[in-house]
Structures are given as structure tokens and as C-alpha cells.
C-alpha positions in Angstrom: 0.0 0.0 0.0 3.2 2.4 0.9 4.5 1.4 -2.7 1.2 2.1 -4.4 0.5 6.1 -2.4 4.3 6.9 -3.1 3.7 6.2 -7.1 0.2 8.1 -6.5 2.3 11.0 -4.9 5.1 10.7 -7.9 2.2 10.9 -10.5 0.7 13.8 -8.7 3.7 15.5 -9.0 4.7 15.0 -12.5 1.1 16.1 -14.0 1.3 19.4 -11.6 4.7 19.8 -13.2 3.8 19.4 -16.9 0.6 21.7 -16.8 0.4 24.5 -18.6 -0.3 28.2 -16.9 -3.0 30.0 -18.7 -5.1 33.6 -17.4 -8.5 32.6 -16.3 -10.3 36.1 -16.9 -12.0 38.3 -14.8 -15.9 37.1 -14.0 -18.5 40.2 -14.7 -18.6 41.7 -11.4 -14.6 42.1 -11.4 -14.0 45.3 -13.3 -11.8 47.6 -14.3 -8.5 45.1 -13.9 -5.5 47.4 -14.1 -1.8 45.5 -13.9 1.2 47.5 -14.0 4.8 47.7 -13.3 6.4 51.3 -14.0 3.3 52.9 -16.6 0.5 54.8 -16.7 -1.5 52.5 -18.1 -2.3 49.5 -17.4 -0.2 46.8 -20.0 1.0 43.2 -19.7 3.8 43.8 -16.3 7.4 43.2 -17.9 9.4 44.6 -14.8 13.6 44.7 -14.3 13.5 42.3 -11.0 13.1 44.4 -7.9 10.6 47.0 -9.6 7.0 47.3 -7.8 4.4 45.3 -9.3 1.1 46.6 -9.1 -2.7 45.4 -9.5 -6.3 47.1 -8.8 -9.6 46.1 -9.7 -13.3 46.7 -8.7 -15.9 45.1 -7.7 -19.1 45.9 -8.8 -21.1 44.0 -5.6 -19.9 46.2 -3.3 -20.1 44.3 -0.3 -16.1 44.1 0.2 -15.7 40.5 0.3 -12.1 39.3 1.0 -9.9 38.1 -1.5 -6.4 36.7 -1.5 -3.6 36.3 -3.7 -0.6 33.5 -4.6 2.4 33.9 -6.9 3.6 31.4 -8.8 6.9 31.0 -11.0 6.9 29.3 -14.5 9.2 28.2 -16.8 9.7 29.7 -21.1 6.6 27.0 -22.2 4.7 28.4 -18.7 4.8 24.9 -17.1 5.3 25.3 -13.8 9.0 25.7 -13.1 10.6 23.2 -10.1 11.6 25.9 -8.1 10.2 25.9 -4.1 8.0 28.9 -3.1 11.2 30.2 -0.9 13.1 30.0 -3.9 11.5 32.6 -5.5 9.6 34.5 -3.0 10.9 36.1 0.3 7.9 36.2 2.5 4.7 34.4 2.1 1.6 34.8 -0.4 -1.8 33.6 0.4 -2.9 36.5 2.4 -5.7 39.0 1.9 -5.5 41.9 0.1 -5.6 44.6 2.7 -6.0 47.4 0.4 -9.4 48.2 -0.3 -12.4 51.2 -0.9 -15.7 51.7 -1.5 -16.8 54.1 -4.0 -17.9 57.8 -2.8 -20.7 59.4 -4.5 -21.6 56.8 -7.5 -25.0 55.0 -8.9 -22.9 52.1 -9.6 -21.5 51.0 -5.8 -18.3 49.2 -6.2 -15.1 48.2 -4.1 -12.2 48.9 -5.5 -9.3 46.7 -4.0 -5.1 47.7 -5.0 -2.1 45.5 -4.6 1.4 46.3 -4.7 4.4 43.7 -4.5 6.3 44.0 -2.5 4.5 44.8 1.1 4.6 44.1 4.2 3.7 39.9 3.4 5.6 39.4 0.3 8.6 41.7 1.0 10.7 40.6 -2.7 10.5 38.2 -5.7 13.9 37.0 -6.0 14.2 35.5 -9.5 13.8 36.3 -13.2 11.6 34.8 -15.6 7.3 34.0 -15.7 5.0 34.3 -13.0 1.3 33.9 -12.5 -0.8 36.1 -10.3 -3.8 34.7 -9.1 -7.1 35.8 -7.0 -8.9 34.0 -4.5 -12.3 34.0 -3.0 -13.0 33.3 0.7 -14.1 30.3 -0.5 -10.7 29.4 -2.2 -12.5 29.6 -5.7 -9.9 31.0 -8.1 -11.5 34.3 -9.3 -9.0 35.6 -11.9 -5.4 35.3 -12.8 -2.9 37.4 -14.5 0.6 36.3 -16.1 3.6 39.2 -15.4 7.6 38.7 -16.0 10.7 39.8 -14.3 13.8 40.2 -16.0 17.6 40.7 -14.8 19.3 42.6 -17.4 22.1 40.2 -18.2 22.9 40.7 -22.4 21.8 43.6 -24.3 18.7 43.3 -27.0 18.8 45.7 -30.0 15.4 45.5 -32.0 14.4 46.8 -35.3 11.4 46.9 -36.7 10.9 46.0 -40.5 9.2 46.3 -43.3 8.0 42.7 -44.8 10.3 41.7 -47.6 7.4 39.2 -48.6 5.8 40.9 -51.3 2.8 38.8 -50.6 2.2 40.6 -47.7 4.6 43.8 -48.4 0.9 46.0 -47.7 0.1 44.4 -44.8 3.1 42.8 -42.7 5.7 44.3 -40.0 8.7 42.2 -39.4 11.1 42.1 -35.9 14.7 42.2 -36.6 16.8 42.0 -32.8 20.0 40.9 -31.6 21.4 39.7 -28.6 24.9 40.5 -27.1 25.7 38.9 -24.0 29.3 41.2 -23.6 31.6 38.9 -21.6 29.4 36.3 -20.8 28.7 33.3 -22.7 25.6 31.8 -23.6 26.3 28.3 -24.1 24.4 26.0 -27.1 22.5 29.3 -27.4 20.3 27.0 -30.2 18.9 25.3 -27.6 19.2 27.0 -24.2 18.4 30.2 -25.4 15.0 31.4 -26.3 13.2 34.7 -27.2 9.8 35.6 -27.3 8.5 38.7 -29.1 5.1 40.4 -28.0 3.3 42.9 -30.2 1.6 45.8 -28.3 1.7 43.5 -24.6 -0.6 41.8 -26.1 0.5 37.8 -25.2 -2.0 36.5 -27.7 -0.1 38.2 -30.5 3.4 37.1 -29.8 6.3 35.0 -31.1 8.5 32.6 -29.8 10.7 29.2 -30.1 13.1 31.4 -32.5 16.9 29.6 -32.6 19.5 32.3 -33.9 20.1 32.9 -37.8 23.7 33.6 -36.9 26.6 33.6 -34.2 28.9 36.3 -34.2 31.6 35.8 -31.0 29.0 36.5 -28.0 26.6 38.2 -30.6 23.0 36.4 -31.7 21.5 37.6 -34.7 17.7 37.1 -35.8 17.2 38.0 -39.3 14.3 36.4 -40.4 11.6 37.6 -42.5 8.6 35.2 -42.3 9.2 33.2 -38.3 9.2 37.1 -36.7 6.1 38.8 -39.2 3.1 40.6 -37.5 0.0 41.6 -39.0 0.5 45.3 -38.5 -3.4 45.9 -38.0 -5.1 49.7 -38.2 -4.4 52.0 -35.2 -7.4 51.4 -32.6 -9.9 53.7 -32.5 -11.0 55.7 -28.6 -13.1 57.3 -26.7 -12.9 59.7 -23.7 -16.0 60.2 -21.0 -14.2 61.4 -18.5 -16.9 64.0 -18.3 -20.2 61.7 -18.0 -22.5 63.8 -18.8 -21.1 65.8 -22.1 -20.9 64.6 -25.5 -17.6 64.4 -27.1 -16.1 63.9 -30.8 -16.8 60.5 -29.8 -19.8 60.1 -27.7 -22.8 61.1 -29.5 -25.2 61.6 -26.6 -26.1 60.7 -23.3 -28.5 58.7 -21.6 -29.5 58.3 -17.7 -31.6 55.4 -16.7 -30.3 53.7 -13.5 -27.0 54.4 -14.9 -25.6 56.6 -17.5 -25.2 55.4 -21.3 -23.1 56.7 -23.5 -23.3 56.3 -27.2 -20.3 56.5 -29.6 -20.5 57.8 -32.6 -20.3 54.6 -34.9 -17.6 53.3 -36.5 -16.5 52.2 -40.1 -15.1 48.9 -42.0 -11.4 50.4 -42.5 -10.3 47.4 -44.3 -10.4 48.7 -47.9 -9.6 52.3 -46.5 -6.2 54.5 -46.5 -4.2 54.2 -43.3 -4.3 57.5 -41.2 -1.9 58.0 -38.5 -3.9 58.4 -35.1 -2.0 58.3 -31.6 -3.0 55.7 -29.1 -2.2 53.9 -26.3 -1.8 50.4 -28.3 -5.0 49.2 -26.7 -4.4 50.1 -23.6 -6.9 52.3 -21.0 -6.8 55.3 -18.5 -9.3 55.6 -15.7 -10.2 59.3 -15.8 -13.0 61.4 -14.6 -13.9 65.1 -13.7 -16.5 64.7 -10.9 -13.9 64.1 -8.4 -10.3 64.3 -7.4 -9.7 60.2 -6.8 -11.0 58.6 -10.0 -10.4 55.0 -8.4 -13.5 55.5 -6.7 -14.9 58.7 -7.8 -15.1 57.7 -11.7 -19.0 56.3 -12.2 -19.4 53.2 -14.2 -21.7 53.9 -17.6 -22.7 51.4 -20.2 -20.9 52.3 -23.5 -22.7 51.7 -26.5 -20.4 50.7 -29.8 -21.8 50.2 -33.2 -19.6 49.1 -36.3 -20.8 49.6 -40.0 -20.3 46.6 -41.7 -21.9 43.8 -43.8 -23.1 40.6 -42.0 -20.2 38.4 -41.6 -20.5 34.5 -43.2 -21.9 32.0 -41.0 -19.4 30.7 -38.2 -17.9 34.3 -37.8 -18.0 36.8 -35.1 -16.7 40.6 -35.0 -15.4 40.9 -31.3 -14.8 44.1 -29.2 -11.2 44.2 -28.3 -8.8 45.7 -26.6 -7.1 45.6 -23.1 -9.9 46.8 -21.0 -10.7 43.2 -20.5 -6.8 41.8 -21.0 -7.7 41.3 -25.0 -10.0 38.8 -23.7 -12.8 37.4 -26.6 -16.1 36.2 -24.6 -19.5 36.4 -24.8 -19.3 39.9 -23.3 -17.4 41.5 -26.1 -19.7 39.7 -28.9 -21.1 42.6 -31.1 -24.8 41.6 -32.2 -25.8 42.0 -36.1 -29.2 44.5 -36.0 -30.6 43.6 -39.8 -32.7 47.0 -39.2 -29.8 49.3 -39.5 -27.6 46.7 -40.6 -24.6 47.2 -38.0 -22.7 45.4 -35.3 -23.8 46.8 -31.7 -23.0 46.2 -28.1 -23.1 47.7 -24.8 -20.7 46.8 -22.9 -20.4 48.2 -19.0 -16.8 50.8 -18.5 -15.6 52.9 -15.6 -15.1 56.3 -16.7 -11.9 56.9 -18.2 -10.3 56.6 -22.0 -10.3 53.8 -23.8 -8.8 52.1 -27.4 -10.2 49.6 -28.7 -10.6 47.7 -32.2 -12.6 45.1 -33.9 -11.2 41.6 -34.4 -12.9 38.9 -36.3 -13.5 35.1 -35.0 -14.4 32.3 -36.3 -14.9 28.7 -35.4 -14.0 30.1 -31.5 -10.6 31.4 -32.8 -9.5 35.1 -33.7 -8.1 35.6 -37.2 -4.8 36.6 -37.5 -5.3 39.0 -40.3 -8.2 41.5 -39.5 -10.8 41.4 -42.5 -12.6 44.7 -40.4 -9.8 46.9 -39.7 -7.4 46.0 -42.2 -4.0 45.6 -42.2 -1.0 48.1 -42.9 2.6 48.3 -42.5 2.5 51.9 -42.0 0.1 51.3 -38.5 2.6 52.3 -35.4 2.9 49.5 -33.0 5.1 48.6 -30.2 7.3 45.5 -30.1 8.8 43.5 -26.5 11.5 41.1 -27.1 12.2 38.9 -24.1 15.1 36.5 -24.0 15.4 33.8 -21.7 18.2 31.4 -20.6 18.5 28.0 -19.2 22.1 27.7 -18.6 23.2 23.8 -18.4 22.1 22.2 -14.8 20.0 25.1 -14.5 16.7 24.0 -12.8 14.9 27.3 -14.2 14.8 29.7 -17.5 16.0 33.3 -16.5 14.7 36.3 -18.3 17.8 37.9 -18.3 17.3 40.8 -21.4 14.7 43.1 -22.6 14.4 44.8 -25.7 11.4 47.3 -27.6 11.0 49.4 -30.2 8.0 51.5 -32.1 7.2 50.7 -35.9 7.2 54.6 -35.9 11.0 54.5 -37.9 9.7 51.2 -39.5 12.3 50.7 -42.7 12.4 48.7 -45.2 16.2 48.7 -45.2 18.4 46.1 -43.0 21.2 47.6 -41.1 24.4 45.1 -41.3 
């Protein structure tokens, strides 16, 4: 029987170790997630190790139930690394989050609940690479989770950004160019122990990875491909700002109060046959904001944003999706535009805390997102932002270290290779 619980145990341990980390999003009453490192916005946490890491959210009950947090380290493929929790983390996780308000002078009551590592609980994360952050219930029910990576600056990443020399896709394609020079230290078998990812606006469903150096130059690694680092360059996302709730805008039409305000945007436009126009934005990213108070964490009032899209009924089997990061570029029912044959256009309200937003249109189909965008379009000229991450498993390492970090905007995009 000992024999037979000690292979149950080994077995047990093994599956925990070869599962895969994936964000479970936010249920409806969690709103307004904002994760952060060192921005303004909120954006996908990419912080040098022993930077703050922050999180905030609301919730939309009200009733400031307690919720609790745990942090988790993963390896490059986000399998759970073999690292102990004292390994990684100096102090404990699985407390409460201390940190938390109830919204002053608002029709929608909310709690709004902030976290910052480290405190006086989890006092440092000690190593590089992936980590999960996840929130509990009082109940233990996993509520939502939220992937963030550490990196200690070890080599130096030069990126470039590229215009496609595929002339299939010379209109429509962005292309990464990036090297990695590790100075004085050697990578060793960099084809197999070292291993970037690129990330296109800190958006992890749009990234690239599993890319083995073109070349070796001394303690230098070149990537010079053309089609294994291409983007779809997409359109620049459209916005909105109601930071003032009750005016209408260049955006928002006009104004609504029932139990809560609505705020109708002006509708938008199939771009895919368009010309690209340059528009500044935030790369999908949001920016709580309002004007009725001086604390728009609980000031800002929540208001159900009304988007409408003109654009022919999609084929049967596709969907046009609202998205952006307000939701972590999530694609659920919630974001789901509806097809009104009276008007013909895509609508949807969707519930927003005061603020300004981007957002875009995506199309899916069969449950997945297309890669191209067949609403938006897409064009090389459209300014994006690119991460690089490179991480090392040095041999007898039990862990992959994030040890460089690289960006760069497609606003210098060439079409020219520098040598």
C-alpha cells in the first residue's frame, strides 16, 4: 500500500509539473483590472527584478468580500517551473488583500481593492523569468489570474522593426529584426538553451516565440528572419474619452441616464479597404479618468458604452469581437457585437468605468481570432510597439531566466536592414 501512495504522490507531482499556466479572466462583477509595473496604463507587467508590481480592480457588488492572492513561478513554455515557493519569494503569499475602498458618490457602488508587491507579506521576488498572479475568494475559488515577467538585465537586445520583404504581404506585414549581445558572458548551445519571445503591443495572444539564432557572431546572436518574426500590423485602434459623463464628445454622441448613465459613440467604419491615417493611441491600452472628483479609483461612475460598427453581415461561423485591453484582449460572450438587420450594423453595450479607452474590432471564427483583420485592415505603416524577451537555461539550471529586454516602435519602421 506504501509502494502504491508513493507512485500516487510521484504521479501527482509529475502532472502538476507538466501543466500548462493559462489567465482565467475576470468574471462580470470584477471590473476595471489594471496590472502595471512602472506605466501609466495599465499593460501586460514586464518589470527589471526588484521594480514594484502593481494590481487594482473593482468590484461591482460592493459588499467588500475578502480576496487573497498567490504567486507562482513558471518556466519559457509556462509549465510550472521546479523551483520551491522560498526559492522565488521572500515572505509568504496567500494572504488578503488589505487594500481596499468603497466608491464615494456613484450609482454604480463598487469596491475597489489595489495591490502592490512587494508589502509588508511578500517583501521581494527573488528571481527572473514567468509568473502567475492569481485571486482568491474566501471560498478558495480562483477568481482571476494574470501572467507578469521579471527580467535581470544580463545581455543587451537591439530591435528593429521591418518592413516585410514578402511581397505577398509587403501592404500588410511588420517584421522584428533584434540581436542579442551577451558582452563577456557566454551563452552556451544558445540554439537550444536560449529562447526569445516577441510580444506585439503587450498583447501575449499576438506574440512570437521558439526562434533559434540565424547567426553567431563571437557573443553576438542575430535574428534575421523575415517570415518566423512577421506581425499583421493591424489599423491604429480607435477611442473614446468620458471622462466627463454627462457631455458629449467627438466620440460620444449623446447621453443617456436610466439607472446608470449610457453613452453612445459615434459609430464606426469597416477600414479594411480604407487609407491608413496615422492616429496616436495607447496600443490598446486604458486610462481611468474622470472630472466629478479628485480620486477617479472610486470617484469615476461606471456607464454602459454603447459601440456600433458599420459593416456587412459576416459568413456563418464568424464573429466581430470588441477588443482591446480593457478586458486583458480577452474574446467572450461579453465583447460579442450583435448584427441588427434593421440598421444593418454590429452593436454592443458593454459596462466601463469612466476613463479613455482604445479599442478595435477583431474577427473570430470557429471560437478562434483571425490573425489578419478582414474589419480593420491591415497596414505596414500602423505604429505599434514590439517587446523582445530572451530567456536562458544555462546547463544544470533548474529554471529559464529572463535575463534581457528589448522594444522598439514601428514609428521608424524601414524597409532597409542595417548590417
Amino acid at each position: 500500500m506504501k509502494t502504491f501512495s508513493t507512485l500516487f504522490l510521484l504521479l501527482a507531482i509529475c502532472s502538476l509539473f507538466g501543466q500548462v499556466a493559462t489567465e482565467v479572466p475576470a468574471p462580470p462583477y470584477i471590473k476595471s483590472v489594471q496590472f502595471y509595473g512602472n506605466t501609466a496604463q495599465s499593460q501586460l507587467p514586464v518589470i527589471r527584478l526588484g521594480d514594484p508590481l502593481n494590481l487594482s480592480f473593482d468590484d461591482i457588488i460592493g459588499d467588500e468580500a475578502d480576496y487573497y492572492y498567490t504567486i507562482t513561478h513558471h518556466n519559457y513554455d509556462w509549465t510550472t517551473s521546479v523551483l520551491a515557493k522560498t526559492e522565488y519569494l521572500k515572505g509568504v503569499d496567500d494572504v488578503r488583500i488589505m487594500n481596499y475602498t468603497n466608491s464615494v458618490s456613484t450609482l454604480q457602488l463598487y469596491t475597489h481593492y489595489e495591490l502592490q508587491i512587494p508589502n509588508q507579506y511578500s517583501t521581494a521576488i527573488l528571481k527572473s523569468g514567468n509568473y502567475l498572479l492569481s485571486i482568491f475568494n474566501n471560498d478558495d475559488e480562483l477568481i482571476f489570474s494574470r501572467k507578469f515577467m521579471i527580467y535581470d538585465p544580463q545581455v543587451t537586445v537591439g530591435v528593429e522593426v521591418l518592413r516585410t520583404r514578402n511581397l505577398e504581404f509587403i501592404e500588410e506585414k511588420q517584421v522584428v529584426n533584434f540581436n542579442v549581445d551577451s558582452g563577456e558572458n557566454i551563452l552556451i548551445n544558445p540554439d537550444e538553451t536560449v529562447k526569445p519571445l516577441i510580444i506585439q503591443n503587450n498583447d501575449l495572444k499576438r506574440s512570437v516565440g521558439n526562434i533559434p539564432p540565424q547567426y553567431s557572431i563571437g557573443n553576438l546572436l542575430q535574428y534575421r528572419y523575415d517570415d518566423e518574426t512577421s506581425f499583421y500590423a493591424g489599423n491604429e485602434f480607435f477611442d473614446y474619452d468620458n471622462k466627463d459623463i454627462r457631455a458629449a464628445t467627438n466620440r460620444v454622441q449623446y447621453i443617456e441616464l436610466l439607472k446608470l448613465y449610457h453613452n453612445y459613440l459615434y459609430g464606426n467604419n469597416t477600414r479594411k479597404d480604407g487609407v491608413y491615417t496615422y492616429n496616436p493611441d495607447l496600443n490598446g491600452n486604458f486610462q481611468i479618468n474622470t472630472i466629478q472628483g479628485d480620486q477617479p479609483k472610486v470617484n469615476a461612475e461606471y456607464a454602459w458604452i454603447h459601440f456600433s460598427l458599420d459593416h456587412p453581415q459576416r459568413p456563418e461561423g464568424e464573429e466581430i469581437h470588441l477588443y482591446g485591453n480593457f478586458n486583458n484582449f480577452v474574446i467572450e460572450d461579453a465583447t460579442k457585437l450583435q448584427f441588427n438587420p434593421e440598421n444593418q450594423r454590429y452593436e454592443l453595450p458593454i459596462l466601463l468605468k469612466q476613463g479613455y479607452y482604445n479599442y478595435r474590432y477583431v474577427v473570430v471564427k470557429d471560437g478562434k481570432m483571425l490573425k489578419y483583420n478582414p474589419v480593420d485592415g491591415d497596414f505596414w505603416q500602423t505604429e505599434n510597439v514590439y517587446d523582445v524577451l530572451v530567456y536562458y537555461r544555462a546547463p544544470g539550471s533548474r529554471y529559464d531566466e529572463l535575463i534581457g529586454r528589448g522594444n522598439a516602435l514601428s514609428t521608424s519602421i524601414s524597409n532597409v536592414r542595417r548590417d
